[in-house]
C-alpha positions in Angstrom: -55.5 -98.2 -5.5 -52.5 -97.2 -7.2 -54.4 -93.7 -8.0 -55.4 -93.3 -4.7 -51.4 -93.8 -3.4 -50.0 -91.7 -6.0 -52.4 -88.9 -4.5 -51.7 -89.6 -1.0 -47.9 -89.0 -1.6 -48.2 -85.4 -3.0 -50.2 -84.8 0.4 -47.3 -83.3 1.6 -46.7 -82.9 5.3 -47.3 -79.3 6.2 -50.1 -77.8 7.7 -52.1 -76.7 10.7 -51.7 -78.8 14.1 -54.3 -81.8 14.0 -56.1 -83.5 16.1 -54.1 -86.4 16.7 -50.6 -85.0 16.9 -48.5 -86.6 13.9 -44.6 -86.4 13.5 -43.6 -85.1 10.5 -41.3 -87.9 9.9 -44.4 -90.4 10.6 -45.9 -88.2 7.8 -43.2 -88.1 4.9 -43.0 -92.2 6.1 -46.5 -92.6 5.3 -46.7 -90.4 1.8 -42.6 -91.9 0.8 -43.9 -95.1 1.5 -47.5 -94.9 -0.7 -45.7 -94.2 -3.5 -42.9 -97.3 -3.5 -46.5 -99.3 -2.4 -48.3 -97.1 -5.7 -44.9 -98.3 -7.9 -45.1 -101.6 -7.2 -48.9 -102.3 -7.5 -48.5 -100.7 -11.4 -45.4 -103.3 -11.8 -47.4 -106.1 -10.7 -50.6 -105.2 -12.9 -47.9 -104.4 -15.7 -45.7 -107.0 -15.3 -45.1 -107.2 -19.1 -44.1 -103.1 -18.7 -47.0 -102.6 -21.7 -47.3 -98.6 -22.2 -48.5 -96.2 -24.3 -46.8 -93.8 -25.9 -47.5 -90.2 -24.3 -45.5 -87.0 -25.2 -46.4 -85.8 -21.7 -44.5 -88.3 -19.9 -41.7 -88.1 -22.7 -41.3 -84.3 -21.6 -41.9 -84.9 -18.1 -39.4 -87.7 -18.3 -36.8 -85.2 -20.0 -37.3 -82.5 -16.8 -36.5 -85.5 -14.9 -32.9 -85.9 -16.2 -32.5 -82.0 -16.1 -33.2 -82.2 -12.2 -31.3 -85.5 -11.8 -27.8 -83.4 -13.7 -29.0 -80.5 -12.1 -29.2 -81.5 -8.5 -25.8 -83.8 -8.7 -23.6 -81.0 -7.9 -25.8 -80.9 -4.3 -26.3 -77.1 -4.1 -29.3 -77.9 -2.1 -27.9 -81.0 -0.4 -28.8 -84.5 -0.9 -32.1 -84.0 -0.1 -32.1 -82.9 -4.1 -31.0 -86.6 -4.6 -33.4 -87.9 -3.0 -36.8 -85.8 -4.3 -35.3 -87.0 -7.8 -35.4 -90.3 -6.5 -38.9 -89.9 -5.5 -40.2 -88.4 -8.5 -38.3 -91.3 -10.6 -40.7 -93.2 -8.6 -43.5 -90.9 -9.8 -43.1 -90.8 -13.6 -42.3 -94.6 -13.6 -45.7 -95.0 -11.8 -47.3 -92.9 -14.6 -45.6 -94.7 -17.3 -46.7 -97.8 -16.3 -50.2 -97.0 -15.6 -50.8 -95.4 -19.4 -52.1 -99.2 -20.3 -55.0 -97.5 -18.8 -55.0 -94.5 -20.5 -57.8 -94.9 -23.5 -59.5 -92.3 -23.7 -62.0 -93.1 -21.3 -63.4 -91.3 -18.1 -62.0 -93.9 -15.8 -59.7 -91.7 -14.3 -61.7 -89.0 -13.9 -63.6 -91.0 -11.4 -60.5 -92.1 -9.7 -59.6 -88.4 -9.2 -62.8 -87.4 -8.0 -63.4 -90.2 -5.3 -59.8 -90.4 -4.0 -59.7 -86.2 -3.5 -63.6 -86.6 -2.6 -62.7 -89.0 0.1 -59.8 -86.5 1.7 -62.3 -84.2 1.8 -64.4 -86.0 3.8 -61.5 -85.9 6.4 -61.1 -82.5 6.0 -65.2 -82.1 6.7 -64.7 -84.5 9.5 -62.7 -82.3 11.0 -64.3 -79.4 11.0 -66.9 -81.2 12.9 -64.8 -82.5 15.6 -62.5 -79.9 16.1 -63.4 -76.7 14.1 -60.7 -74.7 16.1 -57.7 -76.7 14.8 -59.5 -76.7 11.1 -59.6 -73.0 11.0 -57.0 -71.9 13.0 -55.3 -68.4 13.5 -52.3 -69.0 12.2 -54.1 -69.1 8.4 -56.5 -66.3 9.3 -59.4 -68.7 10.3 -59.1 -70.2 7.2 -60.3 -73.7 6.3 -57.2 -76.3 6.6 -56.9 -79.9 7.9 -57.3 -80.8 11.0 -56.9 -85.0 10.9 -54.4 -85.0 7.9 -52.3 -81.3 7.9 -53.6 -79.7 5.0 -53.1 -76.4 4.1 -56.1 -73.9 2.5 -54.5 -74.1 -0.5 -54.1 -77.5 -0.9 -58.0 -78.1 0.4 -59.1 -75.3 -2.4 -57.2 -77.0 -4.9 -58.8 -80.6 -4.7 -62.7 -79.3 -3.8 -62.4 -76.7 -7.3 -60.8 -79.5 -9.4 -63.6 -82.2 -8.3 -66.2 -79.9 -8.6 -65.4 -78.6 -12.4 -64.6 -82.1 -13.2 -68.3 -83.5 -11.2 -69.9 -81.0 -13.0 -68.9 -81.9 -16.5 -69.5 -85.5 -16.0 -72.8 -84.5 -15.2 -73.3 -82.5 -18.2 -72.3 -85.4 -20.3 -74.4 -87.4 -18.6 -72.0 -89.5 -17.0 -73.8 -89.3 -13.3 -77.1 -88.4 -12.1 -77.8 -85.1 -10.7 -78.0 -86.2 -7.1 -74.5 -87.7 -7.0 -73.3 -84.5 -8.7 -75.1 -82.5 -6.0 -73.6 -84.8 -3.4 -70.1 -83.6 -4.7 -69.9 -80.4 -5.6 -72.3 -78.8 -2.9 -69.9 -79.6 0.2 -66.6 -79.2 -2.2 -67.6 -75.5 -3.2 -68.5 -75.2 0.4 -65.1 -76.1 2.0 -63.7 -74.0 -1.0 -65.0 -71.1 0.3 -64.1 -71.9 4.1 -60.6 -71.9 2.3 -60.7 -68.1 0.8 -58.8 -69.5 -1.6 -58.4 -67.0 -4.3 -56.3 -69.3 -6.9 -58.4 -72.2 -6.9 -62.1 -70.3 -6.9 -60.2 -68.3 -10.2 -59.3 -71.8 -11.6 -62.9 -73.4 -11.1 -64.5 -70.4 -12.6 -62.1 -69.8 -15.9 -61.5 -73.2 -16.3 -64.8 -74.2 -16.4 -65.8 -71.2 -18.6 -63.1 -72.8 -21.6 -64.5 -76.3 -20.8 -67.8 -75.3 -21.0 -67.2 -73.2 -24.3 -65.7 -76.2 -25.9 -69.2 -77.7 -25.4 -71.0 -74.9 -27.3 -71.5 -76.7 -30.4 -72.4 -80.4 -29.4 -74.3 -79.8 -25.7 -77.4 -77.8 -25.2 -77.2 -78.4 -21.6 -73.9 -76.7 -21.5 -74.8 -74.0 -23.5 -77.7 -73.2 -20.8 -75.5 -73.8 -17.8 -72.5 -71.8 -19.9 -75.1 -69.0 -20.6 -76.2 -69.2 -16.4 -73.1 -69.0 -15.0 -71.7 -66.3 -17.2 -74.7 -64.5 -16.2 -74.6 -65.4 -12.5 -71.2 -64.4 -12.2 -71.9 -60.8 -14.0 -74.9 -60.7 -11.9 -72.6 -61.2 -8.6 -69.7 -58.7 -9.8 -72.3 -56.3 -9.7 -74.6 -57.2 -6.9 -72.1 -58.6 -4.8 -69.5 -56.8 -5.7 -68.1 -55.1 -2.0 -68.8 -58.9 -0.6 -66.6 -60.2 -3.3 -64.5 -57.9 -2.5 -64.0 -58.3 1.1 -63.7 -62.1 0.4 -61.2 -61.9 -1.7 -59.2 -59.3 0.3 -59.5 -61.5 3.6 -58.8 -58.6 5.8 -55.5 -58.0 3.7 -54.0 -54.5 3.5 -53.9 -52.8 -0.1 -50.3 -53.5 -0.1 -50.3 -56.9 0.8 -53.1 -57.6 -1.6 -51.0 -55.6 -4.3 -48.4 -58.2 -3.8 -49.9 -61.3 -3.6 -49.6 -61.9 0.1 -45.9 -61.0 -0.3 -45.3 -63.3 -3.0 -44.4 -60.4 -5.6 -41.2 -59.5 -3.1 -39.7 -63.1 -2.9 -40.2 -63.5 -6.8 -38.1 -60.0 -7.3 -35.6 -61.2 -4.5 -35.0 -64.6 -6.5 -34.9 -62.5 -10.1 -32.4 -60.1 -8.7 -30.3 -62.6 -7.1 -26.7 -63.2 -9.2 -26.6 -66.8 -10.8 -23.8 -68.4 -12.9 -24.6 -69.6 -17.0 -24.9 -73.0 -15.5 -27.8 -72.1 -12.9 -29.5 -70.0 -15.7 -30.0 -73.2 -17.5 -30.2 -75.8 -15.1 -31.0 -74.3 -11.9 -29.5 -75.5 -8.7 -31.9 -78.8 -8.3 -35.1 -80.3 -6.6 -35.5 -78.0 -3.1 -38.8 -77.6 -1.3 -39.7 -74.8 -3.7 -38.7 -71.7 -1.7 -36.3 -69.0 -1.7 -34.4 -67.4 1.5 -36.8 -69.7 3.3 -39.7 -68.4 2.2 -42.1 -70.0 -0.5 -41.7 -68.7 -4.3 -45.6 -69.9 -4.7 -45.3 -69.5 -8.6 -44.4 -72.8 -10.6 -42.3 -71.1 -12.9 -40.2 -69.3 -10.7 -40.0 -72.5 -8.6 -38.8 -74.4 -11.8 -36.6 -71.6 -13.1 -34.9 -71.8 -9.6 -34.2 -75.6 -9.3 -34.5 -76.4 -13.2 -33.5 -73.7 -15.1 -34.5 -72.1 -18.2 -34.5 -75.6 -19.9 -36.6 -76.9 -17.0 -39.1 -73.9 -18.2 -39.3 -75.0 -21.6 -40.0 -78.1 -21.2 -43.0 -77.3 -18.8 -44.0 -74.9 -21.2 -43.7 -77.7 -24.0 -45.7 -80.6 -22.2 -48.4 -77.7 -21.0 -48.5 -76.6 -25.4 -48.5 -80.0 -26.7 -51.6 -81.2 -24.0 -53.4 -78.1 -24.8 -53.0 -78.7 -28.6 -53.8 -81.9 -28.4 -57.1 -81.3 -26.8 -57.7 -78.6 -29.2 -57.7 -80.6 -32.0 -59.9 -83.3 -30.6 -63.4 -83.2 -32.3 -66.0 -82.1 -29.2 -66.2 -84.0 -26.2 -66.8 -84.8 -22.2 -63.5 -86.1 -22.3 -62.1 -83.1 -24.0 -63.6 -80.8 -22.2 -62.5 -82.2 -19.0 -59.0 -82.2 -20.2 -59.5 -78.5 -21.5 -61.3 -78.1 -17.9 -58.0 -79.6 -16.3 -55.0 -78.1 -18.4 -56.8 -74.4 -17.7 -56.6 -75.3 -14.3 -53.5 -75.6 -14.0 -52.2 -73.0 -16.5 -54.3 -70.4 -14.5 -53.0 -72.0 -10.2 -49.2 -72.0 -11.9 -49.0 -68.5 -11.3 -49.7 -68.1 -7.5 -48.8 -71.2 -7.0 -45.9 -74.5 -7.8 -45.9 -77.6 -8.5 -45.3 -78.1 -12.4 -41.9 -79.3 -11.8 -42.0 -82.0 -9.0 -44.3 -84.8 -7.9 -47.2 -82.7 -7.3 -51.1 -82.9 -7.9 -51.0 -80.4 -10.5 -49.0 -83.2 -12.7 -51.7 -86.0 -11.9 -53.9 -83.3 -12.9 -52.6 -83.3 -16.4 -51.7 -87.4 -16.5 -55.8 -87.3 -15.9 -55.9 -85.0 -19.1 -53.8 -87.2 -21.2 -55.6 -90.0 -20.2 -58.5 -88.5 -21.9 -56.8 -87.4 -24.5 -54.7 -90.8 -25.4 -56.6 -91.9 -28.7 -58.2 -95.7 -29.0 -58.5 -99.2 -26.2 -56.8 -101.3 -25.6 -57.6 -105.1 -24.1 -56.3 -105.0 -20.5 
């Protein structure tokens, strides 16, 4: 339960109009309020504050200082203040939870049937109101229509579940017809999404996970060997359809740069910045620039964390990936492997590494599988 509210707070509260019309301040209420509800359930379960030691956290909990110093001098208001307050609440969440973290896939099937179940909304409305799911304003692209999701954000959870479904089923870990039950609707709302980002993370992250297999798994040699195949098959074949799907009607130009993402990134590069805002940035914003989103997690942290903020998302990204490459082969590896790549691979087009976002329960996920040994609950 505590998974499931951590999740529903990085929801966010932007998106297309939904059916039932919901107030944006009824909608940060309801995500602020999971996560003092997620905070307290861990305290209460881990009343004797029993952790593990996780140099994730330890990194993460060092960005958090960096944004706390860095947002006290309220360049961007005391709304800074307050997202450091709420992702206090986050990492303190995370802490307590590692007594869980052993190794085990037990939070790999937390992620997949919390983001499976907001799915399920987003499917639901489809159904019942397929104009407001794919509206004009994103192109006629897949968003949600009973919680406001955005394409993006829809993309993101279906690829994630679906690598991470997938996998399990390799390792045996569920049958094939609950596997098919997942992944065949996720992939499907992942393509109502046109969501370049997350349909490159599936594919390359699942190509490393799948790789890291080679050696110990002759299924996922076959089903590495197929889908490296099927996808040089479909370049070919397919190639003007890929093509148009992943131009969505975009100009050349816009395509060139990003959807316009390449202009705010040289506008926030270019723009003059003291020695104190090199390093520490001006604090926690809502991860945009001359009000329009930076979309690129390094940016996004370079902006409100500085260059210090950037090293130490670099540093917690190095050590997790080292980590898991230094595990002997595994499912549990190679859906850390599978998650980390993810998240390397969305950081460019897209932020979140440096705030209470899903791309950082993402990696807790990974270091739960990575955490070494059990321990008696």
């Amino acid at each position: 339960m505590a998974w499931l509210l951590l999740i529903l707070n990085t929801l966010g509260s932007t998106g297309a109009q939904t059916v039932i019309p919901l107030p944006r301040s009824v909608i940060q209420l309801v995500t602020m309020g999971a996560l003092v509800i997620a905070f307290l359930l861990a305290l209460i379960v881990n009343i004797q504050l029993r952790i593990r030691p996780s140099a994730y956290l330890l990194l993460l909990s060092l960005l958090l200082a960096v944004s706390i110093l860095s947002s006290a001098h309220l360049e961007s208001g005391f709304g800074a203040l307050f997202r450091c307050f709420r992702l206090t609440l986050f990492i303190a969440t995370l802490w307590l939870l590692t007594r869980w973290w052993n190794g085990s896939t037990n939070f790999v099937r937390f992620h997949i049937k919390a983001y499976s179940a907001i799915l399920v909304t987003v499917a639901i409305g489809l159904v019942i109101a397929p104009g407001k799911a794919m509206p004009d304003i994103y192109g006629g692209r897949l968003s949600g229509a009973i919680w406001p999701l955005t394409p993006p954000q829809i993309g993101q959870y279906a690829a994630v579940i679906s690598g991470l479904t997938l996998l399990m089923w390799l390792g045996k870990r569920v049958d094939r017809r609950s596997a098919l039950i997942v992944v065949i609707p996720a992939i499907g709302l992942l393509m109502l999404t046109h969501t370049r980002t997350a349909t490159l993370g599936l594919i390359i992250g699942l190509l490393v996970a799948l790789f890291s297999l080679w050696l110990t798994n002759s299924r996922a040699r076959a089903v590495f060997t197929w889908f490296a195949l099927v996808a040089a098959f479909s370049a070919i074949a397919l190639g003007s359809l890929l093509q148009a799907w992943f131009l969505r009607g975009q100009s050349e130009d816009n395509f060139s740069t990003l959807t316009g993402r390449a202009k705010v990134w040289d506008a926030l590069l270019n723009a003059p910045r003291s020695v104190s805002e090199n390093l520490f940035g001006i604090g926690l914003g809502d991860k945009s620039y001359a009000g329009l989103p930076i979309d690129n997690s390094w940016l996004a942290v370079f902006h409100e964390q500085g260059l210090v903020g950037c090293a130490l998302v670099a540093a917690f990204l190095l050590v997790l990936a080292a980590v898991a490459a230094l595990r002997p082969p595994s499912l549990e590896r190679a859906c850390a492997i599978f998650l980390i790549v993810y998240c390397i691979s969305a950081s460019y087009t897209e932020a979140g590494l440096g705030d209470a976002s899903p791309y950082l329960l993402h990696l807790a996920v990974a270091g739960s599988l990575l955490a070494r040994g059990k321990e008696n609950a």
